[in-house]
Structures are given as structure tokens and as C-alpha cells.
C-alpha positions as CSV (number, residue, x, y, z in Angstrom):
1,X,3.7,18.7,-26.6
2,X,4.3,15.4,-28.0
3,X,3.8,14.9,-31.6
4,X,1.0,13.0,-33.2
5,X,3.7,11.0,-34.6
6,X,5.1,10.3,-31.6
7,X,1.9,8.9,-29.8
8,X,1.2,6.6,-33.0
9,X,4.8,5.0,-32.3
10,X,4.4,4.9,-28.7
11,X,1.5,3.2,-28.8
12,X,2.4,0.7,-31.5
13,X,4.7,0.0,-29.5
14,X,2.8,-1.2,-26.9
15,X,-0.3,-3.1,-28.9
16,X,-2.4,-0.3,-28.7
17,X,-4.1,1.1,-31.4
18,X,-4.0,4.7,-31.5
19,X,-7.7,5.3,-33.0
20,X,-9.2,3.8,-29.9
21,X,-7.9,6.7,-27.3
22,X,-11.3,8.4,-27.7
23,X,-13.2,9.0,-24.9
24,X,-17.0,8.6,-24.6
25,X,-19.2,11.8,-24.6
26,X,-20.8,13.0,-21.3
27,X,-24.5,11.8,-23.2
28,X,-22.6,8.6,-23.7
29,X,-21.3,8.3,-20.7
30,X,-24.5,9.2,-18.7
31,X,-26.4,6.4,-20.4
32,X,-24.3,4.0,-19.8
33,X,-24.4,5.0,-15.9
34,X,-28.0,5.0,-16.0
35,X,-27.7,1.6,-17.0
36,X,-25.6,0.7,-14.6
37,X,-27.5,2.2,-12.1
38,X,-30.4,-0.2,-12.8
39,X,-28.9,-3.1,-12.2
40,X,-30.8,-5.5,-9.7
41,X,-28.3,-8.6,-10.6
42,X,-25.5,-8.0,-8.3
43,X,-24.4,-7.9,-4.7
44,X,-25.4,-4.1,-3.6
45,X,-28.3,-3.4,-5.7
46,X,-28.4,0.7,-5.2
47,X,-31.3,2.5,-3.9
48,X,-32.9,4.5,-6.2
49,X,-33.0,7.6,-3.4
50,X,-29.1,7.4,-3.6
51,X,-28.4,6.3,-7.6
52,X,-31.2,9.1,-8.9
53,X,-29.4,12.5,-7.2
54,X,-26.0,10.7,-8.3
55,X,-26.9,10.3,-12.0
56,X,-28.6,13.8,-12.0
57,X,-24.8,15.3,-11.0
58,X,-23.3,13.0,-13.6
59,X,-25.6,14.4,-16.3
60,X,-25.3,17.9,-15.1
61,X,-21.5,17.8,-15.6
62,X,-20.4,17.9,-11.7
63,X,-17.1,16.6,-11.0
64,X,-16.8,13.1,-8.9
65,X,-15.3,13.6,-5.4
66,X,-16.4,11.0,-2.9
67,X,-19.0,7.9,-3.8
68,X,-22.4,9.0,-2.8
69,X,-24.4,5.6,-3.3
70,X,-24.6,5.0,0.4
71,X,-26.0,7.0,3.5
72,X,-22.0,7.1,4.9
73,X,-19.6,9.8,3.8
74,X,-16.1,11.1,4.6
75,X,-14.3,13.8,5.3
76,X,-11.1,14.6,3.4
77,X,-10.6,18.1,4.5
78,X,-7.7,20.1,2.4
79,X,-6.8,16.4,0.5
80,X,-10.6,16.4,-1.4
81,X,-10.4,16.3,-5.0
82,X,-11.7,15.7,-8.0
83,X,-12.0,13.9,-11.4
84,X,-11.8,16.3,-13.9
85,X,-12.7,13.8,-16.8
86,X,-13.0,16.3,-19.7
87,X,-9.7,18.2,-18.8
88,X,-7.8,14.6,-19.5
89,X,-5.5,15.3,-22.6
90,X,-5.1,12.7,-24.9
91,X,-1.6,11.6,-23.8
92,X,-3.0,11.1,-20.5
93,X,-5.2,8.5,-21.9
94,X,-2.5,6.9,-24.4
95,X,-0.5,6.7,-21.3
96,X,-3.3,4.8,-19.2
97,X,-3.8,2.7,-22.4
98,X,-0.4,1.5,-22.7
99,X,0.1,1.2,-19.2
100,X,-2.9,-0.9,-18.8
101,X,-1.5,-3.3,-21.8
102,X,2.1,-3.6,-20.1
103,X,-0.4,-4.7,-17.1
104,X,-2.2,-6.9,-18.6
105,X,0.9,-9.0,-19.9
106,X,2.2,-9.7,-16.8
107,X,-0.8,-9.5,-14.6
108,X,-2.0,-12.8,-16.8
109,X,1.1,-15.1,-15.7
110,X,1.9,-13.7,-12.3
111,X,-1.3,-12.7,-10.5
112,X,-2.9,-14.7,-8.4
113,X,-6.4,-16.6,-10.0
114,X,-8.6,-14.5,-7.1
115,X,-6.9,-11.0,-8.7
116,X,-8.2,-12.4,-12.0
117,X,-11.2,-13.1,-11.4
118,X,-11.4,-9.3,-10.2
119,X,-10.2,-7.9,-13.1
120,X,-12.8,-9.7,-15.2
121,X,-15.9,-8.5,-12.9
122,X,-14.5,-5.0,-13.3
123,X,-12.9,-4.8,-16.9
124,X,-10.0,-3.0,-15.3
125,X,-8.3,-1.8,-19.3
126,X,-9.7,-0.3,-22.2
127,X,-8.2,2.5,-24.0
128,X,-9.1,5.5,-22.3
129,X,-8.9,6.7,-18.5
130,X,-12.3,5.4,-16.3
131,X,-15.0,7.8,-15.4
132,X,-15.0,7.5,-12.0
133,X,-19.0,7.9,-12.0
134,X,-19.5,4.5,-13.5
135,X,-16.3,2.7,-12.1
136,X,-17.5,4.0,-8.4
137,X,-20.8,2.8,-9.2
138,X,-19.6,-1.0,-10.6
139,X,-17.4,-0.8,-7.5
140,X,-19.9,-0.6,-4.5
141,X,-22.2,-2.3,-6.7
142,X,-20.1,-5.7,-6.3
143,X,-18.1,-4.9,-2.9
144,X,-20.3,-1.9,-1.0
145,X,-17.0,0.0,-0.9
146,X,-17.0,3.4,-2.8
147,X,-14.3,5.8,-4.3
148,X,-13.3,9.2,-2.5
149,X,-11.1,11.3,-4.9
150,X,-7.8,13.0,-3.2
151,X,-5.0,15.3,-4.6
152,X,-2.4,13.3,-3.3
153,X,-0.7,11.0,-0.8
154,X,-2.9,11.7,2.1
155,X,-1.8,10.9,6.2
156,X,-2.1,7.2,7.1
157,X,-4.5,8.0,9.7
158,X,-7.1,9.9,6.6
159,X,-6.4,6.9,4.6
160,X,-7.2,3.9,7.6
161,X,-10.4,6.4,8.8
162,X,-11.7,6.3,4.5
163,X,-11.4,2.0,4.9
164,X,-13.4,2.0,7.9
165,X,-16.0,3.4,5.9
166,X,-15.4,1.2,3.2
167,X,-13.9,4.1,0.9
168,X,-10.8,4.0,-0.9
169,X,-8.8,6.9,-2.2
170,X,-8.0,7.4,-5.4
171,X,-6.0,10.2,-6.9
172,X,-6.8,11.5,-10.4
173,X,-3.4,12.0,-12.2
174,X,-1.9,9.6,-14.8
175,X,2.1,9.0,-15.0
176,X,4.0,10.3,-18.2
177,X,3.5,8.1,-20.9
178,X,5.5,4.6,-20.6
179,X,7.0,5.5,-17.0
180,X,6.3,1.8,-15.3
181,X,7.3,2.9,-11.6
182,X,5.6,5.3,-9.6
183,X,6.8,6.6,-6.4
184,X,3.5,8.7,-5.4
185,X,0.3,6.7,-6.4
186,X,-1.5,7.7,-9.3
187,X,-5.1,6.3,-11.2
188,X,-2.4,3.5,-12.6
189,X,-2.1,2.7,-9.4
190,X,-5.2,3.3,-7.4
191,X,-7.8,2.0,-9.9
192,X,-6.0,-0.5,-12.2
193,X,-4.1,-1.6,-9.4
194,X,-6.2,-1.4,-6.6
195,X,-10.2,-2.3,-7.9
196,X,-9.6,-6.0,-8.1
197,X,-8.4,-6.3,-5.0
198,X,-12.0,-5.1,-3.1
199,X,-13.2,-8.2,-4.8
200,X,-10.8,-11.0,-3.2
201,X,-12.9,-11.2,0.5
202,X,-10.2,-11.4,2.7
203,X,-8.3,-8.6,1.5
204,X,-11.3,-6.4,1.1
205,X,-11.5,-7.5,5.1
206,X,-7.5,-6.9,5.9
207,X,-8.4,-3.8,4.3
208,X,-11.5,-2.7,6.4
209,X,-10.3,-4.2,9.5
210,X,-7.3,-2.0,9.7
211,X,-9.5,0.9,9.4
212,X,-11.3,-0.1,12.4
213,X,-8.0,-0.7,13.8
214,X,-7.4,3.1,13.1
215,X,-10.6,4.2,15.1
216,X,-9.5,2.1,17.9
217,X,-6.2,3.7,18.3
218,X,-7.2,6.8,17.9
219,X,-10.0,6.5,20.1
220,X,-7.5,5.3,23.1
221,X,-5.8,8.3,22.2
222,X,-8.4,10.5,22.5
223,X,-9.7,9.3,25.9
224,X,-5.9,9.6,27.1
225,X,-5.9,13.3,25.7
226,X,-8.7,14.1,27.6
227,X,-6.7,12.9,30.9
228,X,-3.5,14.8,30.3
229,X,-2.9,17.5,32.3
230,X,-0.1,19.2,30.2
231,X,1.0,19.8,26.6
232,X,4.4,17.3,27.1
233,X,2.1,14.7,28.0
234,X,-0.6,15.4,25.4
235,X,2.7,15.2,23.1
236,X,3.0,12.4,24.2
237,X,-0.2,10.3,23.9
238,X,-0.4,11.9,20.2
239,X,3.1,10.6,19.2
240,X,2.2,6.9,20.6
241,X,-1.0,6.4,18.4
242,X,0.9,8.0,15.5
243,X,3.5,5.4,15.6
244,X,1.0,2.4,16.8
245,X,-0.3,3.2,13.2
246,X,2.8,3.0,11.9
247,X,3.3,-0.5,12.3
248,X,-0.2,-1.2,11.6
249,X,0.4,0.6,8.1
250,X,3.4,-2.2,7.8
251,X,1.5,-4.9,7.9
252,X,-1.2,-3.7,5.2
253,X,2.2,-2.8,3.3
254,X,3.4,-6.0,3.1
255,X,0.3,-7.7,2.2
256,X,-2.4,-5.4,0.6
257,X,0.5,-3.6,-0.9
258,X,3.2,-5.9,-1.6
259,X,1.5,-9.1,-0.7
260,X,2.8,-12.6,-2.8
261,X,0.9,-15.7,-2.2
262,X,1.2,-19.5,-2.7
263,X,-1.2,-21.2,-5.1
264,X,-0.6,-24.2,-7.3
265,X,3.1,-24.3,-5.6
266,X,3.9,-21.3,-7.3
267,X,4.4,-17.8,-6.1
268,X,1.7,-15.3,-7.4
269,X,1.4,-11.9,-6.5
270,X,-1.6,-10.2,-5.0
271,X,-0.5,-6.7,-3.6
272,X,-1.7,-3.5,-5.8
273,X,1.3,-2.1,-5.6
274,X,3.2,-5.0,-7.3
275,X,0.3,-5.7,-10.0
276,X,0.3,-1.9,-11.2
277,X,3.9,-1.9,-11.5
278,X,4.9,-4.5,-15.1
279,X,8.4,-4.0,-14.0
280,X,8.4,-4.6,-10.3
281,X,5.7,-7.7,-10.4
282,X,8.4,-9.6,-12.8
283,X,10.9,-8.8,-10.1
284,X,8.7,-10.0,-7.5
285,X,8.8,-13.3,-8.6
286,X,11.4,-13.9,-11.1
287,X,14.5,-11.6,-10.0
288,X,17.4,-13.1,-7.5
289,X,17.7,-9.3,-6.2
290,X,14.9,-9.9,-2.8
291,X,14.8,-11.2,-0.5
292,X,11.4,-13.9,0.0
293,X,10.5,-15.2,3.0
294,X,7.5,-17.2,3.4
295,X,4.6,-16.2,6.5
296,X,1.8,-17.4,7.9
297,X,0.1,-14.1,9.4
298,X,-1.6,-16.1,12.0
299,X,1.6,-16.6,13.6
300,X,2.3,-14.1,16.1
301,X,6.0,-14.2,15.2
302,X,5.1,-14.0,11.6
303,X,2.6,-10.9,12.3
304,X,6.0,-9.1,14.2
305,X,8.2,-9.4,11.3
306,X,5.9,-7.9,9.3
307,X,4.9,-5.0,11.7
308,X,8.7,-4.3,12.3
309,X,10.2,-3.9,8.9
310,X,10.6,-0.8,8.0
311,X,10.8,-0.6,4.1
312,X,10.9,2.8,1.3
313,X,8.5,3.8,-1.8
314,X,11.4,5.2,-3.7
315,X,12.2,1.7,-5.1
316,X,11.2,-2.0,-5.9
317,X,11.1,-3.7,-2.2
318,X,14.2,-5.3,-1.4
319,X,12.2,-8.2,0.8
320,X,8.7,-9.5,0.1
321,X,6.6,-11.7,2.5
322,X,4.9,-14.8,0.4
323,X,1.4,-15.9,2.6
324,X,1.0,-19.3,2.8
325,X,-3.0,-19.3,1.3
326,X,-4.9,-16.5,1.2
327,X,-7.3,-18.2,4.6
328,X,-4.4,-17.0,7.0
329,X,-5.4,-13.5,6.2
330,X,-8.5,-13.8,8.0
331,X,-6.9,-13.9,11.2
332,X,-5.9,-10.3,10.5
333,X,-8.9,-8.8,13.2
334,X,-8.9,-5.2,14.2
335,X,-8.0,-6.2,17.5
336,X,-5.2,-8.1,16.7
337,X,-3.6,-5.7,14.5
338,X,-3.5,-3.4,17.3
339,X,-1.8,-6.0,19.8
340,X,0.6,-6.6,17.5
341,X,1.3,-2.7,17.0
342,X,1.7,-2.7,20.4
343,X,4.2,-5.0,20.6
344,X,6.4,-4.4,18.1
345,X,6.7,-0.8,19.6
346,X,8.5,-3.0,22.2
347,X,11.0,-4.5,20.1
348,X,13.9,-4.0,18.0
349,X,12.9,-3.5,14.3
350,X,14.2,-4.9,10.7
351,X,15.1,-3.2,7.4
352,X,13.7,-4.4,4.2
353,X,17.2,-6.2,3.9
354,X,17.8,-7.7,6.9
355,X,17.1,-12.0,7.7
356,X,15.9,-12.1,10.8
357,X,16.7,-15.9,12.6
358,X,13.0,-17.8,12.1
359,X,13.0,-16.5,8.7
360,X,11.3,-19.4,6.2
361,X,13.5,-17.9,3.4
362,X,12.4,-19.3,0.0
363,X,14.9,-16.6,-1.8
364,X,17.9,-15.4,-0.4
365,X,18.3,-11.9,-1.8
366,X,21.6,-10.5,-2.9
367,X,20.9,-7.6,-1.3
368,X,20.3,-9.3,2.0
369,X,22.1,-8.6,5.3
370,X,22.5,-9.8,8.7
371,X,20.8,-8.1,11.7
372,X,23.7,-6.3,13.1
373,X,25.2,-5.0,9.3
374,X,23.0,-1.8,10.0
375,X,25.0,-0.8,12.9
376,X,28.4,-1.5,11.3
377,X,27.0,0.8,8.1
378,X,25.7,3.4,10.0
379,X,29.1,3.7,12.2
380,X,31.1,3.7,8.9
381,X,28.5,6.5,7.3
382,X,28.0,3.6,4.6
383,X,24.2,3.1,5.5
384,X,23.5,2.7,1.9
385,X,20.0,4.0,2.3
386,X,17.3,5.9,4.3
387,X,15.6,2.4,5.2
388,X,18.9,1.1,6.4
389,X,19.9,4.2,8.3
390,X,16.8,4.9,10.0
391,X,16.1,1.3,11.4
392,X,19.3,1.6,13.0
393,X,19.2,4.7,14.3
394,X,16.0,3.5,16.0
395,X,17.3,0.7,17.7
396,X,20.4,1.8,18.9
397,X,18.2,4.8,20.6
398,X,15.9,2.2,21.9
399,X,18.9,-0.3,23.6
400,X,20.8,2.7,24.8
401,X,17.8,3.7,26.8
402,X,17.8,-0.1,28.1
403,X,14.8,-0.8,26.5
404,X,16.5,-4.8,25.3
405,X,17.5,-5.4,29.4
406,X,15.4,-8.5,30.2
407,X,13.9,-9.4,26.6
408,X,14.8,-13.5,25.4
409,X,14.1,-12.1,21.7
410,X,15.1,-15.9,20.1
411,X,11.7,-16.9,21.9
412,X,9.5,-13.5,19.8
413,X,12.0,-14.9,16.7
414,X,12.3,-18.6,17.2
415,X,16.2,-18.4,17.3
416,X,18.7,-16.3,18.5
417,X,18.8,-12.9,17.5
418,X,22.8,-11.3,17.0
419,X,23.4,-9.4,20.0
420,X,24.6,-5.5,19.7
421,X,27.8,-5.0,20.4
422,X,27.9,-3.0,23.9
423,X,30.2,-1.0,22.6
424,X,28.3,-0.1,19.2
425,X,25.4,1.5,21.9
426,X,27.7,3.6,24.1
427,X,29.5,4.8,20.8
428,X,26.0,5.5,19.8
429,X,24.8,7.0,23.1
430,X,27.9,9.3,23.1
431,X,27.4,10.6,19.4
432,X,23.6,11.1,19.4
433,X,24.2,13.0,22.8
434,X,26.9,15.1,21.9
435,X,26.0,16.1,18.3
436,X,22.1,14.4,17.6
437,X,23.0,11.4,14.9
438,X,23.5,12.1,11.2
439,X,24.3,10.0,8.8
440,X,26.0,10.5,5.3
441,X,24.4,7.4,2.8
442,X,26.9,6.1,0.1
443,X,25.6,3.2,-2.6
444,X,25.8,0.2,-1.3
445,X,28.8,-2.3,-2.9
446,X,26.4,-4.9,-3.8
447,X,24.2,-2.8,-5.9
């Protein structure tokens, strides 16, 4: 238990005045909901068949789990959660208060003017943790999507199906006091990370359109299933779709994730998982440790880098994508997505260090490498990490099974690509036959 001394200085440390971390009352917040409820001035007025039952389980003391302002649902099986509010502590609040000031600082001179605007029509701050009754009710209110309340990080293909039902999960713990980065998502995250980002159009699409992109794969899969005539090949089928959505998942990574932008000739960062992060979005832009390459998503070569670069969650991204403007995104369709899925299952992939040859680099990282390093590292058991390790264990499975033989990859990367020593793949071949590959990771020199 922390001392009451201890949260005063903690929180004068970060602006915040300790007398404010006071929740409202469940009265209190009830009215305000039933306010909210009424409202006729904005984008998704809600029915008053869906907003009366909703503000009756608000006022009876029920705990949120998954937006019920619409006539569409989902289901979350063994993930479903939910808020909690009274069981927050008041650390946990302190914690969401200074977190949302550290935010707020750099948010202001490094987020994009669209994220901005966002956070005004939201009021993503205050001093206390949001009750997700009235946020989920501002939220579809101005976007139609809803909250859906998990108890952690849930299966890409759960999270892509809750998008193409417009419904984003959120989880409902808060990070210790002043820890910045987060590995597993939390409400810093998810709500004052994520909110203002349903309000920018063509993210809120990229976001929806790779749910439907989901359906579509898994759809495929199912009718493929219902062909097979054996458990290898049903093995099969179900292994393909998982890893189609792999790459789909890279793509909404690098963008709705860990997305930069152009805008005034600067570099301003859009992606949630930058904005909710004060360390890592000064980083993004300022440090000379990534790698930035600017993309136009349009681009089908553009679209492949993304959807092969394999990256990690453990740590601040090593190589971020900058999008030219935000219009680009819109060419982000459902259908496209899932070409490009497919293709880059027929390709050799990237790690988040590597410069690929087409690469418009506007920062050269200093943690950047060259195609084939991977292969050298992995030889020497010097990977450096898992990202590093397990691109090239991938592709040096995939061109010892012959996979490269009559692929021109400097037309897919406009220029030529290093070629892979023959005798790196039959060392390869020989050691992941003999023994299955492993791989000892040591720190890398430059870092």
C-alpha cells in the first residue's frame, strides 16, 4: 500500500492535483448518462428502445461488458469481461490521472491535428478512470462503434471479428502508477489511446475493413474445411487462414498501431499505440534509434513491406512506416488487404530492422541492418532478438524448400534484393533437419 504521502508527491509531480482523484457517485454518474442519452445533436442519435434498458442496468449497478446501444452484439466467449468501476482503488485512478497528463504533453506537439480534434470531441483526461457506460455511449454516439470489455489480450481473429461489428475491445486494468510502457494493453492504452482514433474516418475504416477482411478469410476457410477429407488437410486449411491473418494484423500494426503521418512537412504520429505511450511517441519522431521509412499504402510494394515485417510488443518499434497523407489509407479495402495477405505468404519477410532496397528512408536507424544480417546472426547464435531470429528462421525454411526458384523480387521491391548465400540454406537445411533449429539470442553490439 502506497502512502498518502507518497500519492500527493507522485502526483505533484506530474501537475496533478491530488484532491481531484474522486470519482463521481453511481447517482452522479447515472445523471449524467441520462443526459447523454438524450442527446439528438450528434451523429448516431440512440434509440430510446436501446438507451432506456441500458440506463436502467447503469442505475441498477450492473457491470459494463459489451455496448448495447445497437441491435448487433458479439461474442467474446472465455475473454468477456467487465468494468468493475467501484472496485477501482484510488491509485488506480492517480495512476490514470498522471498518465493522462504525461499524454497530454506530448500528444499536443506530436499528434497529428485529426487525433486532436478527437480528443476534444471525447475529453479523453480528467482525473479519474472513465465509466465505461458514458464513454461507450459518447463513443457510438459520434462513430456507431461501441465498447466490448475483455480480460486480456484476446486472439487476432476475436479482435478483427469485434471490428467488423464496429466494437472495440477494451480491457479494464490500469498500469502501476508512472509506468509509461506497457507490453499487454491496458484502459491507458485502449481508451486514452485508442477513442480518438474512431473519430479520424479513414482509420475508423482501416479499422472496420480489416474486420471484414477477417470474415472473408475465415469464411474461405470454412468452405475449404468443409471439403477436406482428413484431419492433415483440415490442419492445413486452418494454419493458412491463421497466418493470412497474420499479415493482415501487420498492416493494421503499422498504421492503426504504430502509424506516423506527414502533415505540414512534419512527421506526426497517429497510431494508439504510440500516442498512449509519452515515452515511445517522443521516440517516434525525435530519436535517431528507428528506423523511418516513408509509404504510400496504395502502392502494392508499399502495402508488402508492411505485411511482411515482422516486429515485437516487448519494446519501442525499432522501424516505423510514415504515410504520405492520411487519403492513401482509403485504399486499404477488405479485398485488398487480403490479396496482399496472400502475397506476402509468397515472399520472403523483413524484421523490424532490416532496409529493404525501395525503401524511401527519411531516418536511417542505428539499429538498422541489411537484409541478409539475420542469417549471418542467426548462424553465429547472435540473433539479438526474437524478431530477428524468427524472420530468419522463416525464410531460410521457406528458400530451402525452393519456395525463391523463379521469383525477380527487385521487381515486388523496386531494386535488387541481397541474394542468400546457397550455402547459408543447405547449412540451414542440414541443421533444422538433423536437430529442429534453435537459437541462443545475445544483446545486440549496437544497443
Amino acid at each position: 500500500m502506497i502512502t498518502e504521502e507518497r500519492l500527493v508527491q507522485i502526483a505533484k509531480r506530474h501537475g496533478v492535483a491530488i484532491e481531484s482523484i474522486e470519482p463521481l457517485s453511481l447517482a452522479d454518474r447515472v445523471e449524467a448518462l441520462r443526459a447523454c442519452l438524450a442527446r439528438t445533436d450528434v451523429p448516431y442519435p440512440i434509440d430510446p428502445k436501446f438507451g432506456e434498458p441500458y440506463l436502467q442496468a447503469a442505475r441498477s449497478g450492473e457491470r459494463f461488458a459489451i455496448g448495447s446501444l445497437s441491435g448487433d452484439s458479439v461474442e467474446l466467449g472465455p475473454f468477456r469481461n467487465t468494468q468493475d468501476y467501484e472496485a477501482y482503488s484510488p491509485e488506480q485512478h492517480l495512476s490514470w490521472a498522471c498518465l493522462v497528463a504525461e499524454q497530454q504533453k506530448t500528444k499536443h506537439r506530436y499528434a497529428c491535428r485529426e487525433y486532436l480534434d478527437g480528443e476534444d470531441t471525447f475529453a479523453i483526461g480528467g482525473t479519474v478512470i472513465p465509466d465505461f457506460y458514458s464513454l461507450n455511449a459518447r463513443i457510438y454516439q459520434q462513430t456507431g462503434w461501441q465498447l466490448a470489455t475483455v480480460n486480456m489480450i484476446i486472439p487476432a481473429e476475436l479482435f478483427f471479428t469485434c471490428h467488423s461489428h464496429r466494437f472495440f475491445p477494451v480491457t479494464t486494468f490500469m498500469r502501476a502508477l508512472e509506468q509509461d510502457y506497457l507490453q499487454e494493453p491496458d484502459i491507458g492504452h485502449d481508451v486514452a489511446g485508442h477513442v480518438s482514433t474512431f473519430t479520424i474516418p479513414v482509420v475508423a475504416h482501416v479499422m472496420r475493413n480489416h474486420g471484414i477482411a477477417r470474415n472473408m478469410i475465415y469464411e474461405r476457410r470454412d468452405e475449404e474445411l468443409a471439403k477436406c477429407t482428413s484431419e492433415a488437410q483440415r490442419g492445413r486449411v486452418a494454419r493458412r487462414a491463421d497466418e493470412l491473418l497474420l499479415y493482415a494484423e501487420r498492416i493494421y500494426w503499422f498504421t492503426v498501431e504504430f502509424g506516423l503521418v506527414m502533415q505540414d512537412e512534419e512527421i506526426r504520429a497517429f497510431g494508439a499505440g504510440i500516442l498512449s505511450s509519452p515515452g515511445e511517441t517522443i521516440y517516434s519522431i525525435d530519436s535517431v534509434l528507428p528506423t523511418r521509412i516513408l509509404i504510400d499504402p496504395s502502392r502494392e510494394s508499399d502495402l508488402l513491406r508492411l505485411a511482411t515485417t515482422d516486429y515485437l510488443i516487448s519494446e519501442f518499434q525499432k522501424t516505423y512506416f510514415v504515410t504520405e497523407h492520411f487519403d492513401l489509407l482509403e485504399s486499404l479495402t477488405p479485398e485488398r488487404i487480403v490479396a496482399i495477405a496472400e502475397r506476402a505468404s509468397r515472399l520472403p519477410h523483413f524484421s523490424w530492422r532490416d532496409i529493404v532496397p525501395g525503401d524511401r528512408v527519411l531516418q536511417m536507424g542505428q539499429s538498422a541492418v541489411g537484409t541478409n544480417e539475420k542469417y549471418f546472426r542467426l548462424k553465429c547464435q547472435e540473433v539479438g532478438d526474437e524478431c530477428l531470429a524468427r524472420t530468419a528462421i522463416r525464410n531460410l525454411r521457406w528458400y530451402a524448400s525452393g519456395h525463391h526458384m523463379g521469383l525477380d523480387l527487385s521487381k515486388t521491391w523496386s531494386g535488387p534484393v541481397a541474394t542468400v548465400p546457397p550455402s547459408m540454406i543447405e547449412w540451414f537445411r542440414i541443421e533444422d533437419a538433423e536437430h529442429g533449429f534453435t537459437v541462443v539470442t545475445k544483446p545486440l553490439s549496437d544497443e
